[in-house]
C-alpha positions in Angstrom: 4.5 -57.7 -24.0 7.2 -55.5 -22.8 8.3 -55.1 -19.2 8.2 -51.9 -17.7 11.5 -50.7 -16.9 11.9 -50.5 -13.1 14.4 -48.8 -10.9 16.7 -49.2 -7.6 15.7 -46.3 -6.2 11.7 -47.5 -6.5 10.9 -44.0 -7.8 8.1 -44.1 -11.1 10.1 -44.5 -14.1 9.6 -42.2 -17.4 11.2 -42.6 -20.4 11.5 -39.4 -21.7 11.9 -35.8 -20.2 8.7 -35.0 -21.5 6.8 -37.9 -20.2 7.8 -37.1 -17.2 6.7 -33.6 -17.0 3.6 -34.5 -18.1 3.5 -36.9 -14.6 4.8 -33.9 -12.9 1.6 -31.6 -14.2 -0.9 -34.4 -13.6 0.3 -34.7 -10.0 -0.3 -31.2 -9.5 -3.7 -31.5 -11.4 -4.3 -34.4 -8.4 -3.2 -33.3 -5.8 -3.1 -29.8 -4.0 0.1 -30.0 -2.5 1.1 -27.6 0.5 4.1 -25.0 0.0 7.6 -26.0 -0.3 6.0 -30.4 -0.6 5.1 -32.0 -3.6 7.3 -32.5 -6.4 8.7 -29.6 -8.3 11.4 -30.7 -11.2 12.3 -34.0 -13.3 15.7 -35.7 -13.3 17.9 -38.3 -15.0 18.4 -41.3 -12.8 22.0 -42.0 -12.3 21.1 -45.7 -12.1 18.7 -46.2 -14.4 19.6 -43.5 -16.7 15.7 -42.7 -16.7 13.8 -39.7 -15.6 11.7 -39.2 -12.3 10.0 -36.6 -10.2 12.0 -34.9 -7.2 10.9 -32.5 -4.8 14.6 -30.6 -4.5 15.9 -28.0 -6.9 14.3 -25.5 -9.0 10.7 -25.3 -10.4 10.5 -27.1 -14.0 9.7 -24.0 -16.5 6.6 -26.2 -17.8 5.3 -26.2 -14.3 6.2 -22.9 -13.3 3.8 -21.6 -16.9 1.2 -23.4 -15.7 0.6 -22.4 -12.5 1.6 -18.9 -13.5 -1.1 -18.7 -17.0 -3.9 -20.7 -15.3 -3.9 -23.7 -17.3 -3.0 -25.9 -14.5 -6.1 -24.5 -12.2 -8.1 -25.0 -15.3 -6.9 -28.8 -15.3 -7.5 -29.2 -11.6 -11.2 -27.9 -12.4 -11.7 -30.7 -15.2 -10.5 -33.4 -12.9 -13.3 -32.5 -10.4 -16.0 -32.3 -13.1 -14.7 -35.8 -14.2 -14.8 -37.1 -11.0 -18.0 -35.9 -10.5 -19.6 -37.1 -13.4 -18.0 -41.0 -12.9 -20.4 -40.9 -9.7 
């Protein structure tokens, strides 16, 4: 087996740009994070030439259409049925 790919900065590592805007929707679908915290884009790594999630810049388009068309409150509401129905 593989090892996952790890990275200086100790930041999650995601190998792909969509990858790691799906991590940046599934945080959101976590987590209700305050105005202006929380992670809002995805960037190459400098050092590991790999994506991650970073609070600074401008809102990534695929999280800015979910929050805008609803799908990302309708995600938030199947993670509390599923953690409902696991008890």
């Amino acid at each position: 087996m593989a090892a996952m790919k790890s990275c200086t900065t100790g930041k999650n590592v995601y190998a792909s740009q969509a990858l790691a805007e799906d991590a940046l929707l599934e945080a959101y679908t976590r987590s209700d994070f305050p105005k202006g915290q929380g992670p809002v884009t995805v960037y190459v790594c400098n050092f590991c030439s790999s994506y991650h999630l970073t609070s600074k810049g401008p809102m990534n388009p695929r999280l800015a259409a979910a929050l805008s068309d609803g799908t990302l409150k309708r995600l938030r509401e199947a993670a509390a049925w599923e953690r409902k129905l696991r008890r």
